[in-house]
N, C-alpha and C positions, 0 to 999 in steps of 0.2 A: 420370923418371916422366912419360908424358904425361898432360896436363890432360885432366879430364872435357868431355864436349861436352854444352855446358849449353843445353837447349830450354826457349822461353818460348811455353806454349800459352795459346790463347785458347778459349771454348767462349762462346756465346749462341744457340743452337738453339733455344730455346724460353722457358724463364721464370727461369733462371739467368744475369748475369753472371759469368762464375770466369776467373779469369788465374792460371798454377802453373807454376811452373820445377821441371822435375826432370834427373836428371845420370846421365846414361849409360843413359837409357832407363826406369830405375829407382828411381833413389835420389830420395823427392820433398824438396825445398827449402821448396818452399813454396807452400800452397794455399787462396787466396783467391773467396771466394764468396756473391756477392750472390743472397742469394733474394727471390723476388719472391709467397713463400707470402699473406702478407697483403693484397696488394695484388690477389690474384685470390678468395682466399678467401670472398666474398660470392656469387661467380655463380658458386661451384660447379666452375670448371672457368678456365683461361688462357685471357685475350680477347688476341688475339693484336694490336691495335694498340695496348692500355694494359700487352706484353710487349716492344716493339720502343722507345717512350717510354721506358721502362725502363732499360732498356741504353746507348739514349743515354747518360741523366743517371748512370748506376755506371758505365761502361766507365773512365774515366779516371784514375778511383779505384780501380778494383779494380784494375790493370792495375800502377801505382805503389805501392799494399800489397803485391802478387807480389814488388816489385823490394826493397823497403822492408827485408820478411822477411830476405832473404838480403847478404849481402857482396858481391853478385858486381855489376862495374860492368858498363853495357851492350855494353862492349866484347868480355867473355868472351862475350856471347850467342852462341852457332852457329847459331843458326834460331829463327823466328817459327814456330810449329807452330798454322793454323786449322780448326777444324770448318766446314766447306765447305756438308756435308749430313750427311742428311736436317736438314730441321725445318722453322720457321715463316721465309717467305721474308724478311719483315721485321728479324726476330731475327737471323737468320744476316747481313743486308747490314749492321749494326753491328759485329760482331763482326770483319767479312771488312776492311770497311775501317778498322777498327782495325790490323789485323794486316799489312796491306800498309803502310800508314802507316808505321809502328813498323820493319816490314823495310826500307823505302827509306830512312826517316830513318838506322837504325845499318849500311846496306849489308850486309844478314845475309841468307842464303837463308828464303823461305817455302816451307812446306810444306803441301800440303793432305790432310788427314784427314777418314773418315767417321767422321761422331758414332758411328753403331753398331758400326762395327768397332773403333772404341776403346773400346767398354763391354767386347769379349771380351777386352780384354787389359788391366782394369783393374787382374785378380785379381793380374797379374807386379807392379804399384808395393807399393815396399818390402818384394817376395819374391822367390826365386826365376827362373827362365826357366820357362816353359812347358813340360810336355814334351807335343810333337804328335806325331801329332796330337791332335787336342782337337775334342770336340763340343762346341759352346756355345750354351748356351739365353742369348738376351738380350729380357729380359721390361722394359719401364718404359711409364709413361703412354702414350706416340704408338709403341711398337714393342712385338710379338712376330715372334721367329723365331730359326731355328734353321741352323746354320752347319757347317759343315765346317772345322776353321783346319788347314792343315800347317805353318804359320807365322804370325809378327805379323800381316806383311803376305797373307798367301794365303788367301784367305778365301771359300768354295763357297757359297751358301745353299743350303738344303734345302728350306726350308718359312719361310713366313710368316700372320700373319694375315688372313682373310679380310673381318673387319669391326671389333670392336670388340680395341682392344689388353688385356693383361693389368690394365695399371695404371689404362686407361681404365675398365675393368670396376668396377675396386675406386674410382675415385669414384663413378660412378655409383649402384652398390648402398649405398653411404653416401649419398648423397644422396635415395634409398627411403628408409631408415633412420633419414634425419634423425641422422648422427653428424658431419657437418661435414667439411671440406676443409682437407688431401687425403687421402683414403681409405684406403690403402693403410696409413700407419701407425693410424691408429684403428681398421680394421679388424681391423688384426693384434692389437691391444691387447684388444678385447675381445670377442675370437675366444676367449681363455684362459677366460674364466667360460662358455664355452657347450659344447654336447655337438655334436662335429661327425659324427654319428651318427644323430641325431635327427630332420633333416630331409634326402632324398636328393636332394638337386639333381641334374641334368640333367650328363654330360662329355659332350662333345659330341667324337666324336674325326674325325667326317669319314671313315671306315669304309678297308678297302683300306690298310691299314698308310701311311695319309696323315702328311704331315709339317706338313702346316696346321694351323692355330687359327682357333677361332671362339668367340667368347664374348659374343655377343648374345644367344642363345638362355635361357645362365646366367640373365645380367641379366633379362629378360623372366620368366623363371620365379620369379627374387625380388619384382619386381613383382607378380606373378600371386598368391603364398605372401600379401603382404603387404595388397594391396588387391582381391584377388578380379580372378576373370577374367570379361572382360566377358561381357555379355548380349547375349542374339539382339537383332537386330535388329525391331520391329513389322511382324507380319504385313500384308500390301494384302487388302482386302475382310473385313475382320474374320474371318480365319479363325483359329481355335486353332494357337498351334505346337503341332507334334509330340513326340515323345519324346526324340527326339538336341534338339530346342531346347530342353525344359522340365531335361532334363538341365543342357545349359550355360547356365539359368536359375539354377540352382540354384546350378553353381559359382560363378557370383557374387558369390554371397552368402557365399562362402568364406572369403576375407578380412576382417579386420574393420578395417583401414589401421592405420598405424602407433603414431597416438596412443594406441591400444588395449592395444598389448603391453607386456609386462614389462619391467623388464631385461635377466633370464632371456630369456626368447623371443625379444629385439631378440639378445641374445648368441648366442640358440641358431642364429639367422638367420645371422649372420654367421659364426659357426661351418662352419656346412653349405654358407655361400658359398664360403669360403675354402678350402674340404676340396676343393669341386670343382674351382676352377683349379688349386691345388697339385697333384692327381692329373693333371689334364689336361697339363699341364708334366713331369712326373716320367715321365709314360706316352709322349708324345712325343721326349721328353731318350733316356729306352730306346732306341727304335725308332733315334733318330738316331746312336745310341750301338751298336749293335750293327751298321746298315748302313756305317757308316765305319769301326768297328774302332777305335774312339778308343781313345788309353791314358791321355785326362783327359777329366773334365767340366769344363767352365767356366761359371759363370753372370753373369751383369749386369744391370745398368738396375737402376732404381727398385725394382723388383718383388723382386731379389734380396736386399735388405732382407729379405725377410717373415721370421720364423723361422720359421713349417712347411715355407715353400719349401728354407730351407735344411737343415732337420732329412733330410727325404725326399731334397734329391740327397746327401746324407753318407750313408745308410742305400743308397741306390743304389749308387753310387759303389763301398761294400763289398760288395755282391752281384755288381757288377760284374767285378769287381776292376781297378777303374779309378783315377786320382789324383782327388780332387775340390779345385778350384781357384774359390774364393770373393773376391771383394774384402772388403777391410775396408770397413766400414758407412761412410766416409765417400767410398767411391769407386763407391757404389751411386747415388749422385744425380748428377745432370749437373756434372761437374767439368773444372777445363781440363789438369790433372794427366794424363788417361789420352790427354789429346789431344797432350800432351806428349811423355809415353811412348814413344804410338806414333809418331807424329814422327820420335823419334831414328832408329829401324829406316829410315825412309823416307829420311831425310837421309841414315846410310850407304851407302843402296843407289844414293843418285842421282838420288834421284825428289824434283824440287823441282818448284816449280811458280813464274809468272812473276805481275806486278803483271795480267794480266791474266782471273785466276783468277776464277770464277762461284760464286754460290751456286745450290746446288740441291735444293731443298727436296722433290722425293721420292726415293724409297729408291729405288735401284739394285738390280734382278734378276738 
């Protein structure tokens, strides 16, 4: 019987340390992962030089609890499997030279991996093969877009975001809201007591069967629901505004800010937020999903958490008649397990990469 060929991935892209051995591609061993939620939690959002501090001080640790978990001595390792890119340049140069280190010190091939293309194939740990093609929506904090896979490794884009990412959106609109950091699961949380009916936010689909995303627009308009949309500017020479001015005078005063509202309303808000990027996602995943003839949906990143997001591409999926292919909730956060994963596919095929490997911190078109 030949022995499995056991990857030992690394992921710090952004504000997770995680180190994860999985075996044949699939089978995960073991999944270790330093979050750095509290440590950003105050300002709202990841200050990307108190993310890269970070990493330093867990990388050594988390990297040895991977090894800890499992039986397997460093000698079985087959490869160093690193998230190369996308993400925070800082973040990724810990991670990177961890993981050449680690390959030169046990003489193991490394392999390099993009962060996002290992979110489309997180849904395969501890299921399954994929069957492709596959349309895959990958929705978290710093990424939306939408993919073509014919394989692990073959991977088309279609469409990406234009400004604000899915899961960017959803701190954002929490931090209107005043529900705290990070977004995305509070949102989801008390999305359930609201009517997401009630208040019809803005999809914004970029028109001409586009495969972009935008979700400033959203955001802005919760602003706007929450604290009123500003006022004209003071007329020069004392003249009276006009009507179109006395009008957006008025809107103004629309808003009453946030202190004001109920629970109810805070909920109904985030309700009606949440309806419009679920839709804006579901409505796009379609489009991508009928131009490539997918016979799966896949989804990923952060955002794949939501349950509405996942209620709607299940309900899709069936209207499709398509496979619909989810990760388990624990492989929807930045984890080094999918970087692992997809590793293996790369190591079979030959595609290592040398001690003189770069990070690069934007996304590849």
């Amino acid at each position: 019987m030949t022995e499995p060929a056991y990857i030992l991935g690394i992921e710090s892209s952004c504000d997770e340390t995680a180190c994860g051995i999985v075996a044949d591609g699939t089978d995960v061993l073991s999944n270790c992962v330093a979050s750095q939620i509290e440590l950003h939690r105050r300002f709202g959002g990841v200050v990307p030089e108190l993310a890269s501090r970070a990493h330093i001080e867990a990388i050594n640790n988390i990297v040895a609890s991977a090894m800890e978990q499992t039986a397997i001595a460093p000698e079985k390792i087959s490869a160093v499997a690193i998230a190369n890119e996308p993400g925070l340049i800082g973040s990724l140069l810990i991670g990177l030279m961890a993981a050449k280190t680690i390959a030169w010190i046990w003489d193991v091939p490394l392999v390099a991996v993009n962060h996002v293309y290992a979110h489309a194939y997180a849904a395969a740990l501890d299921a399954g093969p994929i069957d492709y093609p596959a349309a895959a929506l990958i929705c978290s904090g710093g990424h939306t877009a939408l993919y073509r896979c014919d394989s692990p490794m073959d991977m088309t884009l279609l469409g990406g975001t234009i400004d604000d990412a899915a899961g960017e959106a959803f701190d954002k609109v929490a931090k209107i809201l005043q529900l705290g950091y990070p977004g995305g699961p509070v949102i989801d949380r008390v999305s359930r007591d609201g009517d997401p009916k009630l208040i019809d936010f803005p999809r914004s689909l970029l028109g001409g069967g586009s495969l972009d995303f935008s979700f400033s627009g959203l955001k802005t308009a919760v602003l706007y629901h929450v604290n009123g949309v500003p006022g004209p500017r003071p007329t020069r020479g004392g003249r009276k505004p006009g009507p179109s001015a006395r009008r957006a005078s008025m809107q103004s005063n629309a808003g009453r800010g946030i202190e004001n509202f109920t629970p109810r309303e805070v909920a109904d808000v985030a309700a009606g937020f949440q309806a419009a990027v679920v839709d804006t996602l579901r409505i796009k995943l379609r489009r991508a999903a009928e131009k490539t003839g997918a016979k799966t949906l896949v989804i990923g990143g952060g955002v794949a958490a939501n349950s509405a997001l996942r209620k709607a591409v299940t309900e899709l999926g069936d209207k499709l008649g398509c496979e619909v292919r989810m990760p388990e909730m624990a492989y929807c956060v930045d984890n080094a397990v999918m970087t692992a994963g997809l590793g293996y596919h790369y190591l079979q095929a030959g595609k290592t990469a040398d001690l003189n490997l770069a990070a690069c911190p934007t996304v590849r078109r």
